[in-house]
N, C-alpha and C positions, 0 to 999 in steps of 0.2 A: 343555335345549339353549340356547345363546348362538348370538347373527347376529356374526360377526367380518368386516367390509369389509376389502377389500385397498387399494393404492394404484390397482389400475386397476379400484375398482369392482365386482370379483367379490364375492362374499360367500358364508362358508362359514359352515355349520350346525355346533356344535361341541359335545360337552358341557362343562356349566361345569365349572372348574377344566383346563381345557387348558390346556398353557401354550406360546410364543410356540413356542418351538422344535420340538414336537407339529406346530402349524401349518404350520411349514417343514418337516419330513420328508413329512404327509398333500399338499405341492406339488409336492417331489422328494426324494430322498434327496442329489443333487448341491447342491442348494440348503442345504438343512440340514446340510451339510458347511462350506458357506461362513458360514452366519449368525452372526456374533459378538457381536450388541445387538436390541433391538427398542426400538421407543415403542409404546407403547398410550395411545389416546384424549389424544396432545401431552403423555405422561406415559413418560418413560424407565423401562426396565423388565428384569431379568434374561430372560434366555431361558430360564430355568427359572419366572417369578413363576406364580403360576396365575390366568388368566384367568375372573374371574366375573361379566359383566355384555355388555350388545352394546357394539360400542364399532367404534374402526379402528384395526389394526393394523400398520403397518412394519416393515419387516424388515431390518436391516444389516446388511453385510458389509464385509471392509476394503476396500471401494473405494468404499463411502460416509464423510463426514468424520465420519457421526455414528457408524460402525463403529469410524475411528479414531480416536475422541475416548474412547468405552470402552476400546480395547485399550490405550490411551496412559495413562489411570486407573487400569485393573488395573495393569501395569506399574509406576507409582509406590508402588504396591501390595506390588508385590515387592521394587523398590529401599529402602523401607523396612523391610522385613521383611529385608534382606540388611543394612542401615544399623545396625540392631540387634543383628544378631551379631556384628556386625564389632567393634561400636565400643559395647557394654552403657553402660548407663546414660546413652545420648543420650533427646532428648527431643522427640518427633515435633509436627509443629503439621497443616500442610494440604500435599496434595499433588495437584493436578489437572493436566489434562491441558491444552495449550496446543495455536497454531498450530502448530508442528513438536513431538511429544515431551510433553515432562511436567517437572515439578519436585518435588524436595520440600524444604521448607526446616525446617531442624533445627537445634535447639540442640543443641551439641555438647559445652557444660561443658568440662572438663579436654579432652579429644580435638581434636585436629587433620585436616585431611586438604586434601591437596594432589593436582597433577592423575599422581604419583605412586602413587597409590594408586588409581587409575582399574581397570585393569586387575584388582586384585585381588579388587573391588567386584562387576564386571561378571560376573568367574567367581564370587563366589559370588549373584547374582541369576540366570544360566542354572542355577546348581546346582538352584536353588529352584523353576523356573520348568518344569526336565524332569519334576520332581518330579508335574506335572500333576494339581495341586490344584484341588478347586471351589473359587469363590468361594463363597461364604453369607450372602445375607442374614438380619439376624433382627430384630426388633424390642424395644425394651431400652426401661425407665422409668427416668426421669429419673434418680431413686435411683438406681438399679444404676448407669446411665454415670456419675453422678460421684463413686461408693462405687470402681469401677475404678479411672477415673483418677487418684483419692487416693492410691491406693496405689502407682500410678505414679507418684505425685510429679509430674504435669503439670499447670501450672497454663496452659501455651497449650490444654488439651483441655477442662477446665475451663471457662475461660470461656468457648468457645465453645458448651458444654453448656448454662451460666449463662441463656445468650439465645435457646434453644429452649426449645418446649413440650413438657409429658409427652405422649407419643402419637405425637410427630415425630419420635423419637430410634429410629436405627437403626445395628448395627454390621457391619463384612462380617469373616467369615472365611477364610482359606484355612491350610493348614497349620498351622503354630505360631501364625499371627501374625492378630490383633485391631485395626482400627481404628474409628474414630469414621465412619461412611460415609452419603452419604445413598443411592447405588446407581450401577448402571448399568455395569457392568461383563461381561466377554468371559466363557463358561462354564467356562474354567478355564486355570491357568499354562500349559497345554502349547503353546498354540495361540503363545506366545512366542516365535522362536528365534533371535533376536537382539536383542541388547541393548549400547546405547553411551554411554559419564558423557558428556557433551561438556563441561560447563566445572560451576565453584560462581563462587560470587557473595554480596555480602551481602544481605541486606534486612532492614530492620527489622520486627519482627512488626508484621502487621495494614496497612505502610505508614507507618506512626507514627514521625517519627525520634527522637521521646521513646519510644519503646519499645525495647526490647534490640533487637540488631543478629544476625541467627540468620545461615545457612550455609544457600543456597539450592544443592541440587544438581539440573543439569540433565541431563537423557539424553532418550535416542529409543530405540524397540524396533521390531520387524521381525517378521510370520510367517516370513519369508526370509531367512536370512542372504546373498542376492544382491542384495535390497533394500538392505540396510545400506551395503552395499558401496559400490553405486549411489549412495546418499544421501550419503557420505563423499567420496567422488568431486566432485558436486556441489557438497560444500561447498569443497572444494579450490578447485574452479572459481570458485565466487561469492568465496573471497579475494582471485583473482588478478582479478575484476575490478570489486573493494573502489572505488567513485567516489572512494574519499578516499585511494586508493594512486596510482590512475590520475590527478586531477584532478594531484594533484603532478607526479607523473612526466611527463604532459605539458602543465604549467605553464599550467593554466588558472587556477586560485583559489587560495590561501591565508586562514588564519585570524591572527590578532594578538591573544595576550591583554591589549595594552596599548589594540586597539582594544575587545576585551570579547567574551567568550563567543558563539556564534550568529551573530555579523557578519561573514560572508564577504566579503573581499578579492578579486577579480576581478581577475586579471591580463590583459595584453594579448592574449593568444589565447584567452583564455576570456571577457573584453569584448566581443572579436573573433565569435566563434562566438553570442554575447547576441545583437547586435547582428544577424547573420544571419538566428535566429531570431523577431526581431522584424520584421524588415524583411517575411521571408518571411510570416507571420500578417497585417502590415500592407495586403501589397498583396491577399492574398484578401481580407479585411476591407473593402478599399478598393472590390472589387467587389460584395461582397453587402450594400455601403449605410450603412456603418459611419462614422460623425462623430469621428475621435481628440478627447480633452479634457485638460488637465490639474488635475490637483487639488494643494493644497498636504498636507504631512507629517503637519500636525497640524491639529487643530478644535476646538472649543469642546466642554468636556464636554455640557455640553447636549445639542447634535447628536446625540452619540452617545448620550445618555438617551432620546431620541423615538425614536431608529431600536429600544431594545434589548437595542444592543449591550452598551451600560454594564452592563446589570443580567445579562447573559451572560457577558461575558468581563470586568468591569471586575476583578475579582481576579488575570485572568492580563495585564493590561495593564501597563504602564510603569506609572510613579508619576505624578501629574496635574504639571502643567508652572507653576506659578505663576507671575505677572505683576505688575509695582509693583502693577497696581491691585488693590486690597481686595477679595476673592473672584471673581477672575477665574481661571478655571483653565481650562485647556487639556490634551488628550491628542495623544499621538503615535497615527496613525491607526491604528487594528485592522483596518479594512475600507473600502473605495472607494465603496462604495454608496450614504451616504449624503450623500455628495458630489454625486455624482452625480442623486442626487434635487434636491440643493438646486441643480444648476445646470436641469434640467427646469422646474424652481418658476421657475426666472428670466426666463421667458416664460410667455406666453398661448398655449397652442394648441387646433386645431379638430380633429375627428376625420380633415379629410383632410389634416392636418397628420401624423399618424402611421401606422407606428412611427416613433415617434424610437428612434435607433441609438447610443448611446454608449461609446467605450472608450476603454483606457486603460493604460500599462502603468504603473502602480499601486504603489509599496511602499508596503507598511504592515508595523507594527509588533508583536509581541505576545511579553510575556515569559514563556517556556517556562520549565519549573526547568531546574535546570543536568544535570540527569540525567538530562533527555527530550532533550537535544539530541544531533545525531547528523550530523556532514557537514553536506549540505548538503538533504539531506533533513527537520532539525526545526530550526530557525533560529530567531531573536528576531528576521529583518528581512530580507524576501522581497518579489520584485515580483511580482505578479500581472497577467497577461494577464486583464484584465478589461472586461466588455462588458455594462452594462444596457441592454435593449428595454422601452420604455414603447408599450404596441402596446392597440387595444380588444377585445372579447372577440371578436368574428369573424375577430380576425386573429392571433388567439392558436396555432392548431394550423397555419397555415404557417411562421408564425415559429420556432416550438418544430421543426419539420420542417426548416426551413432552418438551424437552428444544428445540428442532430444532421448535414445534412450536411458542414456546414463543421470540426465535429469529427470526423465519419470522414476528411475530406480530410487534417488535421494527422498521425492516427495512422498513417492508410497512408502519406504521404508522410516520414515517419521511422522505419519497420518495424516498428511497432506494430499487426501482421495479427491476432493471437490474443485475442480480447477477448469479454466478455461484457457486455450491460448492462444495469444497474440498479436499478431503480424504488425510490426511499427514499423511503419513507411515515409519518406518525405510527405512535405507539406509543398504541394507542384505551385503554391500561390504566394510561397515563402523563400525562394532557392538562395537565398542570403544567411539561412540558418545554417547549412551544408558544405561543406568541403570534396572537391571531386567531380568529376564528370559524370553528366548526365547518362550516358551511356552505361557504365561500371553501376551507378545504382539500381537503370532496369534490370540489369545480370543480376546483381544482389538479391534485387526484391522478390525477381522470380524463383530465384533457386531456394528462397525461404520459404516460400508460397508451393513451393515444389515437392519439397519437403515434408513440410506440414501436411498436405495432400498425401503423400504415399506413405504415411504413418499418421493415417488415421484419427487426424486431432484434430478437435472440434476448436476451430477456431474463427477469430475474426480480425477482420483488416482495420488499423487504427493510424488514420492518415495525421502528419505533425508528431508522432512519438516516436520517429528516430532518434538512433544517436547525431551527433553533428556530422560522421564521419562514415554510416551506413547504417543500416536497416537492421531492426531484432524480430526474434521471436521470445518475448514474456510469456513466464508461465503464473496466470490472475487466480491467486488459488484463495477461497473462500476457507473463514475460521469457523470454529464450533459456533463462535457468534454472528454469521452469518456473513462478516467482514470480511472485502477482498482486499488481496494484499497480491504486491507484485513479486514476485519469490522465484529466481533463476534469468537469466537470461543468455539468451545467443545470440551473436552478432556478425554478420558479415562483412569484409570489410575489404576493400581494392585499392582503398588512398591508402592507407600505411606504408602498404610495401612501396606504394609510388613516389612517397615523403620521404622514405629512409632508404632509396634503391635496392629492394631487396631482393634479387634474384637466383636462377636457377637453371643450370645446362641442361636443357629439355636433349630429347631423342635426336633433336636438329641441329647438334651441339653449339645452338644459340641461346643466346641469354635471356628468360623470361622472367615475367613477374610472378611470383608467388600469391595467393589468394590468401586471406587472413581471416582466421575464424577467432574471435574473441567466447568465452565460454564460463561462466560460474554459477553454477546448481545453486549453492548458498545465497550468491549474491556478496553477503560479506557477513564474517559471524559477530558481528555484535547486532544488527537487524535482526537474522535467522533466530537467533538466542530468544531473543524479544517476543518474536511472531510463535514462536513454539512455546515457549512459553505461555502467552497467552490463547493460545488456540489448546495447551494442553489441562494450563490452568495449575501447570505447575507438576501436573502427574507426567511425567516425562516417557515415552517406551523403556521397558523393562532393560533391556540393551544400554541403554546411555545414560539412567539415571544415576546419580552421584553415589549412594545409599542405597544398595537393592534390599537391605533386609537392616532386622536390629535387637539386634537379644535382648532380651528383658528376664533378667533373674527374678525371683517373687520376692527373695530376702537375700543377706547378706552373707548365708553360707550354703547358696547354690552358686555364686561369681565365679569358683573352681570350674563348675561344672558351664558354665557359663563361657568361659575362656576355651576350655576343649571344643565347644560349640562354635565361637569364632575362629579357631584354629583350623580345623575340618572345614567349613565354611572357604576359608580362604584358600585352603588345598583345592576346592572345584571351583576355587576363582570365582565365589562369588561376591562381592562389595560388601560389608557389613560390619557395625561396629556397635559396642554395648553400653547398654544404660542402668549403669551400677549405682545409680543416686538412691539416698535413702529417701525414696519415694513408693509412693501403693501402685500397682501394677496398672490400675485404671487408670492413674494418672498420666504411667509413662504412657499407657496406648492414647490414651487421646493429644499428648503430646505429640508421639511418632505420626499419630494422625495430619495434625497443623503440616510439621515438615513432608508431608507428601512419602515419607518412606512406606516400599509397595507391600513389603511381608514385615508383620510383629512375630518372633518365635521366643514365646512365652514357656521358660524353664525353671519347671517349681521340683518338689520331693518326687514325684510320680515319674516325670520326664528323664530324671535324673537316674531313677533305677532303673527303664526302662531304655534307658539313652537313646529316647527321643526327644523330640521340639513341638510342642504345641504351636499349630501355624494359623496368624488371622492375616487374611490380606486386608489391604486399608481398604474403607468402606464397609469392612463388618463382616466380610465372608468369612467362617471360621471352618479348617480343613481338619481339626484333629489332630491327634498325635499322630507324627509321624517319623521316618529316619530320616537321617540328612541325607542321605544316598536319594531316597525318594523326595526330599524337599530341592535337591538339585535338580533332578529330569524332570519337576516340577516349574524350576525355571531356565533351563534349556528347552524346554518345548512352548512356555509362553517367549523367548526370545524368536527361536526357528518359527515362530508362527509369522511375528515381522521383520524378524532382518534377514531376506532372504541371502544368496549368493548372487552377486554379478555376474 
């Protein structure tokens, strides 16, 4: 008999060679209906493996990611095995399972395939997939996997044979069809029942652009074909509210490839709405003790050798900046920080001299490839809402508490309700990623964990998603399209002050080190911009949209009347500007519609003697004639509903 632990701790007595799926029936038979993956002992595992030793076992289903990270694996499984009959003599490389779905990318020789042939694909992967095949694993030496693949003539299975050891090589079967696997897969095709190509794409094998350029096919599969449905739908959605169709349409940014790749162009209502957002951060900032600073664009290579960063990112950096003078070299800034440290350094302070509160809103610089870039989401040149606290160890877990509130105040105040957070920690199997003593990151780790605990947030530990240089707290916040997106973070941090000597005359009028709290709600606002946007879809909070309203006269000689409208309007400070085109009224409203402007205030012969504003909000809610006095407390109190006070 074997002790096999559950997740919560039970422990069942079993004999050896039980395998996972055994487990889940002797739980429930409803349960072992749903199981589609296990891990054993943080070791993936078929539901069929046979279990010989104690150990702890998990249990998946698709409503865990590690459920759908197998079902998404098999599946590639069959899109290959369908890739093959379709199109003989293609030649398979790797196929895993992603965020959404799976790939598999193929050389395809002589054969073609375009989004034309989607459909014909998809019917023969359900063919294969009713078929309701086991997977299989088995174990194969080395000899034998590269005596196969010879004969398949595949030299991308080959090498990756070349670089395992004998003992490690395993293949999965189901049906006809044989790949190179190392496991983890659903207990057989049936559990499939839907299956979608969504795009190809190129990639060069391995990532190498000196290596061949293969045929990367993408899909998603479903137990449901109402899931698919659902998901199709979704995507539909997230097109239409693309930041980089919207940002256009209503003229906030452009790109210029004469100004160069990744450098977003800010137009006047998208400066306009920057400039909102900062104002807004500024004046919370302004009350919880915050010193604004400014920093110049670029620094002295150096700098950024003691802080690091060079020996981190100096490869994804600009090229160094030379100067007449003979080995003088400069970078365009990567990061704020260590600015920031060096203007800390520029004073003497005492411990009741802190926290000192520094921020800043920040661009810097970093050269992305051209194929990571993306909107305004992956950029070469981004401001950051940034904010270091140089605070001493006693005063480290309010500080760290009081920035976690001032970043829930940012998210709730721009609809960003749905969020989880956190805890990014070392990787204890990687200590070459990190800089700093092992010591200073326990401190770290726990006073974030500390934190997080005495302010109530639901969160979770994610080992490997540190910075290089200390531990965060992200906040994972979910869009209207279900999409999580990483949006603030906090960072603690002990090697800075250690890198730049930064000190402080404690009570003991000895010289200590200062604790460094790194901190930006935003993140950086060309990202933020992005993410709100598309999570808003373009309707922006009443508070920070560019355009709160937009007079529509019916004809040409109420524009008088029209202009006192906007006049008055602008006395209660509200945004608003008019649309005196010789156009029909319907027109302009389903125009003002497209630009997301929130109030139409339609002013014909009636309004005019009556000197009110016919008021429609966008989406059709229509309020009647009313005064502007009352169409203003109208939106003063849809603003005071979301932007509270700090």
């Amino acid at each position: 008999m074997i002790e096999i632990t559950l997740p919560d701790g039970a422990v069942k007595k079993v004999p050896q060679g039980t395998t996972p799926m055994e487990v889940a029936k002797s739980i429930s038979e409803g349960l072992a209906r749903n199981v589609i993956s296990a891990k054993f002992n943080d070791t993936v595992v078929e539901t069929v493996t046979p279990l010989t030793q104690d150990g702890t076992l998990t249990l998946y289903t698709w409503n865990n990611d590690e459920g759908k990270k197998a079902f998404w694996h098999s599946s590639s499984h069959v899109l290959a095995q369908a890739l093959e009959e379709l199109y003989p003599g293609i030649k398979l490389t790797i196929g895993p399972a992603i965020e959404n779905g799976f790939y598999y990318d193929v050389d395809f020789g002589e054969h073609t395939i375009s989004e034309k042939d989607f459909p014909t694909i998809e019917k023969m992967a359900l063919e294969i997939a009713r078929g309701k095949h086991d997977y299989k694993m088995r174990s194969v030496s080395k000899a034998d996997a590269l005596s196969y693949y010879k004969g398949q003539n595949n030299e991308y299975k080959l090498e990756l044979i070349e670089n395992l050891e004998d003992g490690t090589i395993s293949f999965c079967d189901h049906s006809t069809f044989t790949d190179l696997c190392r496991g983890g897969h659903i207990p057989n095709t049936g559990i499939i029942k839907a299956i979608k190509i969504l795009s190809v794409a190129g990639a060069y094998w391995r990532g190498d652009e000196n290596n061949k350029q293969l045929t990367r096919v993408y899909g998603i599969s479903f137990p449901k074909q109402k899931e698919l449905t659902e998901y199709l739908q979704l995507l539909e959605e997230a097109k239409k509210r693309d930041h980089r169709k919207l940002g256009k349409e209503l003229g906030l940014f452009t790109f210029s490839q004469k100004v160069g790749q990744g450098l977003p162009l800010w137009l006047p209502k998208g400066a306009a709405l920057r400039e909102r957002l900062e104002q807004f951060l500024k004046k919370a900032q302004k009350k919880a003790g915050y010193e604004m600073v400014v920093t110049p664009h670029i620094g002295q290579k150096e700098l950024y050798v003691t802080s690091g960063h060079y020996a981190k990112y100096g490869e994804d950096s600009f090229q160094p900046i030379n100067t007449p003078k003979e080995d003088e070299e400069f970078l365009l800034k990567p990061m704020n920080c260590p600015h920031h440290c060096e203007i800390y350094n520029s004073s003497p302070f005492s411990y009741k001299d802190l926290p000192i509160r520094y921020a800043e809103f920040g661009t810097v610089y970093r050269y992305e490839q051209s194929g990571e870039l993306h909107g305004l989401t992956r950029v070469r040149g981004f401001t950051q809402d940034d904010a270091h606290i140089f605070c001493t160890p006693d005063q480290l877990n309010d500080e760290f508490k009081n920035v976690i509130d001032l970043s829930l105040y940012v998210l709730n105040s721009l609809g960003f309700e749905n969020f989880t957070a956190q805890v990014s920690v070392r990787d204890l199997d990687k200590p070459e990623k990190y800089i700093g003593e092992p010591e200073n990151w326990e401190k770290a780790e726990q006073a974030i964990i500390n934190a997080a605990e005495e302010k109530g947030l639901n969160f979770v530990i994610e080992a490997g998603e540190a910075a290089f240089y200390g531990p965060k707290l992200d906040f994972m916040v979910k869009d209207a399209l279900g999409r999580q997106w990483q949006l603030g973070t906090i960072q603690v941090d002990y090697n800075l002050p250690e890198r730049f000597e930064l000190t402080y005359k404690g009570s003991d009028n000895e010289l200590h080190r200062p604790i460094m709290i790194h901190r930006a709600p935003f993140g950086s606002m060309e990202r933020f911009v992005a993410l709100l946007l598309e999570h808003t879809g373009g309707n922006f909070p009443l508070w920070l949209i560019p355009d709160q309203a937009i007079v529509l006269p019916v004809s040409e000689k109420h524009e008088k009347y029209a202009e006192k409208v906007l006049n008055s309007l602008e006395n209660h400070e509200i945004r608003a500007l008019i649309d005196n085109r010789n156009e029909t009224v319907g027109k302009k409203i389903r125009e003002a519609e497209l630009k997301k402007i929130p109030y139409m205030l339609i002013v014909g012969e009636q309004e005019e003697g009556s000197e009110t504003i016919s008021v429609r909000r966008h989406g059709g809610e229509d309020f009647g004639s009313i005064s502007i006095n009352e169409f203003s407390d109208l939106v003063a109190t849809e603003i005071n509903s979301t932007l509270k006070s700090f």
